[in-house]
FIKOLZA-1660 file (N, C-alpha, C; in steps of 0.1 Angstrom, whole numbers, plus 5000, padded with zeros to 4 digits):
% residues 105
   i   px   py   pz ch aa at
   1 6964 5191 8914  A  X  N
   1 6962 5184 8902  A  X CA
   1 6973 5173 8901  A  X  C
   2 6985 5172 8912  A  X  N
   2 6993 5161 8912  A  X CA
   2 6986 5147 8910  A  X  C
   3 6977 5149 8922  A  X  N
   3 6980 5140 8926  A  X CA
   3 6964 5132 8914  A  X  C
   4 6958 5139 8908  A  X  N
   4 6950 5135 8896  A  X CA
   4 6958 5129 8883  A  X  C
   5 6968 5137 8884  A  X  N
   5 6979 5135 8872  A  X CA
   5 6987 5124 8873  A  X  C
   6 6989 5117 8885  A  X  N
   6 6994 5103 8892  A  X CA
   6 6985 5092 8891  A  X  C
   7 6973 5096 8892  A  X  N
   7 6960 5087 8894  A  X CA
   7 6961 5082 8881  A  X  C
   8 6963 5093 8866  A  X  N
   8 6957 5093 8854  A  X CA
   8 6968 5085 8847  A  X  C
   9 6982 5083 8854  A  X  N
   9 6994 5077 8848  A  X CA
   9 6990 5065 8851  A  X  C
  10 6991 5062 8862  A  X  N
  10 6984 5050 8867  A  X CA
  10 6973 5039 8857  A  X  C
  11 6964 5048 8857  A  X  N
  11 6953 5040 8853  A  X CA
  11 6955 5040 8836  A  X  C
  12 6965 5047 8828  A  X  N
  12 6969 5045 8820  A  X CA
  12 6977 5035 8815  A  X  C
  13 6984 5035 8828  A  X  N
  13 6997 5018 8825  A  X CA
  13 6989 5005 8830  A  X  C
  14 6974 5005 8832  A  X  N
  14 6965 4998 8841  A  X CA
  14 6972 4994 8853  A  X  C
  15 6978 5002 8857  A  X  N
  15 6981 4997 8873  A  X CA
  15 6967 5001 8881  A  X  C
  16 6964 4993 8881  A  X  N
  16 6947 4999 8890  A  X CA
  16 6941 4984 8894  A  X  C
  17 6937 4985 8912  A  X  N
  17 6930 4976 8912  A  X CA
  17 6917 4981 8918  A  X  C
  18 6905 4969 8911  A  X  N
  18 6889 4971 8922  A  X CA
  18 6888 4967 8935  A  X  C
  19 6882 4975 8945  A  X  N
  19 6880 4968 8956  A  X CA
  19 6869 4956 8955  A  X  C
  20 6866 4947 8964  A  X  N
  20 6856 4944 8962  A  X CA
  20 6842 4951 8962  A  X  C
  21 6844 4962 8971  A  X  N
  21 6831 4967 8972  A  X CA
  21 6824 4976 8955  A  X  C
  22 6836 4984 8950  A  X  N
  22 6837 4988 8937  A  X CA
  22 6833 4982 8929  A  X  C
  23 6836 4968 8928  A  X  N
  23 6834 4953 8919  A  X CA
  23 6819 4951 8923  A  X  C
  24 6814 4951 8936  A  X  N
  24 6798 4951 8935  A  X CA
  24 6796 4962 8931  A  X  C
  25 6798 4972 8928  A  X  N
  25 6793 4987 8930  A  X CA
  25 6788 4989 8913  A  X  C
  26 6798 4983 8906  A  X  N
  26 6798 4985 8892  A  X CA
  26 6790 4976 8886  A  X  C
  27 6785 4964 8891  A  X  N
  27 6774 4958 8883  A  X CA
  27 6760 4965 8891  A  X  C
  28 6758 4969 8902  A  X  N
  28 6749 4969 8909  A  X CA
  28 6743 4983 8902  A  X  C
  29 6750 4989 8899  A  X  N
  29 6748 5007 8890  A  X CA
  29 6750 5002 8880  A  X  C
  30 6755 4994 8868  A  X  N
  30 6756 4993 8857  A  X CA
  30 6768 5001 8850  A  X  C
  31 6780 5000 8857  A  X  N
  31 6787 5011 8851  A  X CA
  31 6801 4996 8848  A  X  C
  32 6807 5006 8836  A  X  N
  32 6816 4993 8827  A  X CA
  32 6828 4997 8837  A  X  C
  33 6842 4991 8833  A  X  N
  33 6853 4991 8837  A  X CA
  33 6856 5004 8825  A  X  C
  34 6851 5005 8812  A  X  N
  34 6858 5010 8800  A  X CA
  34 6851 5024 8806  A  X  C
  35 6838 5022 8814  A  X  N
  35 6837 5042 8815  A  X CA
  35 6841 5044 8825  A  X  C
  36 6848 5034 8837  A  X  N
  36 6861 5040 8850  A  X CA
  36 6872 5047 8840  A  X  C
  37 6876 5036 8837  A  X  N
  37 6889 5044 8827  A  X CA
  37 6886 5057 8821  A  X  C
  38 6871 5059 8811  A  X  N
  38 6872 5068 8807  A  X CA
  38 6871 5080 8814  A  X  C
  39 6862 5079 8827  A  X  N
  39 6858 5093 8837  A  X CA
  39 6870 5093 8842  A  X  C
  40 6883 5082 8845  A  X  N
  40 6895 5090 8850  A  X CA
  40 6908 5090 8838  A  X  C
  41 6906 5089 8829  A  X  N
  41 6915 5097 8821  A  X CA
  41 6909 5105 8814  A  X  C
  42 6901 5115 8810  A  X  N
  42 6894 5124 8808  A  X CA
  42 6894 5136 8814  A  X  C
  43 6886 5145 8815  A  X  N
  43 6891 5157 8818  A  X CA
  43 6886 5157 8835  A  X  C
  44 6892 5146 8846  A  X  N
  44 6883 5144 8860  A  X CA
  44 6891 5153 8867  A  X  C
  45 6887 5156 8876  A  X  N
  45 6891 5165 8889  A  X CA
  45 6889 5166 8905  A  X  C
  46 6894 5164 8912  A  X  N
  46 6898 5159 8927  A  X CA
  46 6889 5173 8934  A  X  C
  47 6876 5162 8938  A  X  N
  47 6867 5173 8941  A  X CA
  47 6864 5170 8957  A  X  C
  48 6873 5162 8965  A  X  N
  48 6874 5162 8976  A  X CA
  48 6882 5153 8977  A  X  C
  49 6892 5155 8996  A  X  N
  49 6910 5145 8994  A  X CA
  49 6906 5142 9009  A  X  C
  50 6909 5130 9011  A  X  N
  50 6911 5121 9025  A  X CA
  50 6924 5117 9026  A  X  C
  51 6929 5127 9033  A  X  N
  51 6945 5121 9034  A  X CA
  51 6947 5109 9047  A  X  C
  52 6933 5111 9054  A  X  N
  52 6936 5103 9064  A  X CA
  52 6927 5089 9066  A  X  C
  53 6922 5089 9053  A  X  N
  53 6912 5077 9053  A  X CA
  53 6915 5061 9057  A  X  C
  54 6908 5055 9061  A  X  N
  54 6913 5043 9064  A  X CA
  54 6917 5034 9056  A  X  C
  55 6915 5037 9043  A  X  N
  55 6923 5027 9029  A  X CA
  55 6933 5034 9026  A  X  C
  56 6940 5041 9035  A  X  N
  56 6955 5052 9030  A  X CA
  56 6945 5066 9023  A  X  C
  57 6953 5076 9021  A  X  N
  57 6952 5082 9017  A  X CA
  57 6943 5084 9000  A  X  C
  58 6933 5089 9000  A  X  N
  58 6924 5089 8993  A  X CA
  58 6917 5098 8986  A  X  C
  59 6911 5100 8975  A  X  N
  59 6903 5113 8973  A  X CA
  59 6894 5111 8964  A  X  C
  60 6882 5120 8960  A  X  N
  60 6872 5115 8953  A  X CA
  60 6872 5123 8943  A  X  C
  61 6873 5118 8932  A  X  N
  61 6871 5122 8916  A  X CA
  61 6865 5126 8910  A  X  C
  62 6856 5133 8908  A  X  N
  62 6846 5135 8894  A  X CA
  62 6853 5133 8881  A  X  C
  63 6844 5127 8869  A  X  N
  63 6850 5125 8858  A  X CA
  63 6840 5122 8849  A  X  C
  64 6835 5123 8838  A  X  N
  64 6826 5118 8827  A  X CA
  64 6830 5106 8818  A  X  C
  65 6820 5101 8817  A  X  N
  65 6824 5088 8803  A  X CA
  65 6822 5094 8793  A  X  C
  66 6827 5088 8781  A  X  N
  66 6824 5091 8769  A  X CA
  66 6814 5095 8761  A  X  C
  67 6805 5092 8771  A  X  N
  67 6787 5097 8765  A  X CA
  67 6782 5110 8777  A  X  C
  68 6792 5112 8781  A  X  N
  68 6790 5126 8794  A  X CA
  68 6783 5121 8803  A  X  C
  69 6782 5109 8809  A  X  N
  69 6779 5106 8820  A  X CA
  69 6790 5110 8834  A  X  C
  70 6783 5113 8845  A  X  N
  70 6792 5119 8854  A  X CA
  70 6792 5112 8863  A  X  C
  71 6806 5103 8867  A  X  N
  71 6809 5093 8877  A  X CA
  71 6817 5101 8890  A  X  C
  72 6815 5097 8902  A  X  N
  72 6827 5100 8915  A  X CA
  72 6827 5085 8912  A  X  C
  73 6842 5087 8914  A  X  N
  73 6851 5080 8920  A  X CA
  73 6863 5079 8932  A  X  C
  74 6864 5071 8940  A  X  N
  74 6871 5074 8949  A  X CA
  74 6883 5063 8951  A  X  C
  75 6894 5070 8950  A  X  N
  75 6906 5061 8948  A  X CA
  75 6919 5065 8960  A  X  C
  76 6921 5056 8962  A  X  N
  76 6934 5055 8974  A  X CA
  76 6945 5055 8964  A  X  C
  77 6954 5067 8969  A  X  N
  77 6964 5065 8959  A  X CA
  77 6979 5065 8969  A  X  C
  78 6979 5061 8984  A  X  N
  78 6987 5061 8987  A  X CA
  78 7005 5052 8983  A  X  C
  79 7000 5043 8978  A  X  N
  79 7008 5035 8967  A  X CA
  79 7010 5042 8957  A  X  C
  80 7025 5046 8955  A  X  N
  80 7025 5052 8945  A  X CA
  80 7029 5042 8928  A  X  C
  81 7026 5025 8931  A  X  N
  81 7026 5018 8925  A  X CA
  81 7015 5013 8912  A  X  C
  82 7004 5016 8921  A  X  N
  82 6991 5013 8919  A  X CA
  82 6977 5020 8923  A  X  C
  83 6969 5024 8919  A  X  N
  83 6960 5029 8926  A  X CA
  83 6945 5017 8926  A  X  C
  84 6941 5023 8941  A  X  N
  84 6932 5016 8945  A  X CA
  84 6917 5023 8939  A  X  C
  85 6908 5015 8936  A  X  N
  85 6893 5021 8938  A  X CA
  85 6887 5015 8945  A  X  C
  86 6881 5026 8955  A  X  N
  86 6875 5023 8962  A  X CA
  86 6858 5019 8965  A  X  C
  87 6855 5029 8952  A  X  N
  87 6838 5029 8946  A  X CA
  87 6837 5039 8938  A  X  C
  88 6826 5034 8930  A  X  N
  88 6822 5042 8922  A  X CA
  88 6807 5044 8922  A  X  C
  89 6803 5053 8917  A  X  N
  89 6787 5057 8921  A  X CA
  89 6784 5070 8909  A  X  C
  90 6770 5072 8904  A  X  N
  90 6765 5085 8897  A  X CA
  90 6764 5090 8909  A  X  C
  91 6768 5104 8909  A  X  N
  91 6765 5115 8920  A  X CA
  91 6751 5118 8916  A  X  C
  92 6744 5113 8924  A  X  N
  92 6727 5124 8927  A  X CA
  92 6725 5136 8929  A  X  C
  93 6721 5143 8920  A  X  N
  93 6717 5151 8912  A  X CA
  93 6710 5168 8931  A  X  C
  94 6704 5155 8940  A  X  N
  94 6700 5158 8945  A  X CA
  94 6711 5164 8962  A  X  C
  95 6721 5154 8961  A  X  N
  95 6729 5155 8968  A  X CA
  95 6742 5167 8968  A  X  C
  96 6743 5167 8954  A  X  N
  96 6754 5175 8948  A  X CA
  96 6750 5191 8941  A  X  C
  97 6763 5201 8941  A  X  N
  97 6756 5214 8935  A  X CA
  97 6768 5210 8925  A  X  C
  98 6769 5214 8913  A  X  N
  98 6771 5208 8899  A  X CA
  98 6782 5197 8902  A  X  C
  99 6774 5188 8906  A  X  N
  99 6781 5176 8910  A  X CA
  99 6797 5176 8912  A  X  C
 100 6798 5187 8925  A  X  N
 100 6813 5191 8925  A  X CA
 100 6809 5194 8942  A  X  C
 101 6799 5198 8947  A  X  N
 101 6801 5201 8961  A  X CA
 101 6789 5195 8969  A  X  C
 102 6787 5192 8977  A  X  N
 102 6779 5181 8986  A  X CA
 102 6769 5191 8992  A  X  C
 103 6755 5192 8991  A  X  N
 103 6747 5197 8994  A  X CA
 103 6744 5198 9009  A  X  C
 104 6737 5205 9020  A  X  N
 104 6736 5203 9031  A  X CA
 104 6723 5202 9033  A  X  C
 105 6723 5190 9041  A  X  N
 105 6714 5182 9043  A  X CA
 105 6702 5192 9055  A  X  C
% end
C-alpha cells in the first residue's frame, strides 16, 4: 500500500504527468482528468506491479470515480517526484474477475 500511498500524495500535490498515449486514451474512452484524480485518490488499489517495465517501474490501479465507475490505471512511479500515467482504460467486464484479476483467456 506504499507505494499507492505515494502515488495518492503525489497526485494530490498534482505532481502528475499524462503520457501522450493516456492523453489519447482519455478522450478516446471519454474519461475526464477530474475522474483520474478521483479513481486515484479514492479508495484505489495496486492490483498488479511492474517493477521492471519499460517506463521505470510501474503498477496498475484500480480505483472508482465519484459516480462508481471503475477505472485501471497504470502509473510509473519510479520518480519519486512525480508520477507518470501511463493509460487509462474501463476494465472489461469480460476480461476481469471483479475487476481485480485478469481472466484466462
Amino acid at each position: 500500500m506504499v507505494v499507492v500511498d505515494s502515488i495518492r500524495n503525489l497526485i494530490k500535490a498534482r505532481h502528475y504527468l499524462l503520457t501522450k498515449h493516456a492523453a489519447d486514451q482519455l478522450i478516446t474512452r471519454d474519461i475526464s482528468i477530474a475522474e483520474v484524480e478521483q479513481a486515484l485518490l479514492g479508495e484505489a488499489e495496486m492490483i498488479e506491479d511492474y517493477p521492471q517495465d519499460k517506463y521505470g517501474s510501474s503498477c496498475l490501479i484500480l480505483g472508482y470515480t465519484g459516480t462508481g465507475r471503475a477505472l485501471h490505471l497504470q502509473c510509473a512511479y519510479s520518480d519519486p517526484t512525480v508520477v507518470k500515467i501511463v493509460t487509462v482504460y474501463e476494465p472489461d467486464p469480460a476480461k476481469w474477475t471483479d475487476m481485480r484479476i485478469r481472466r484466462r483467456e
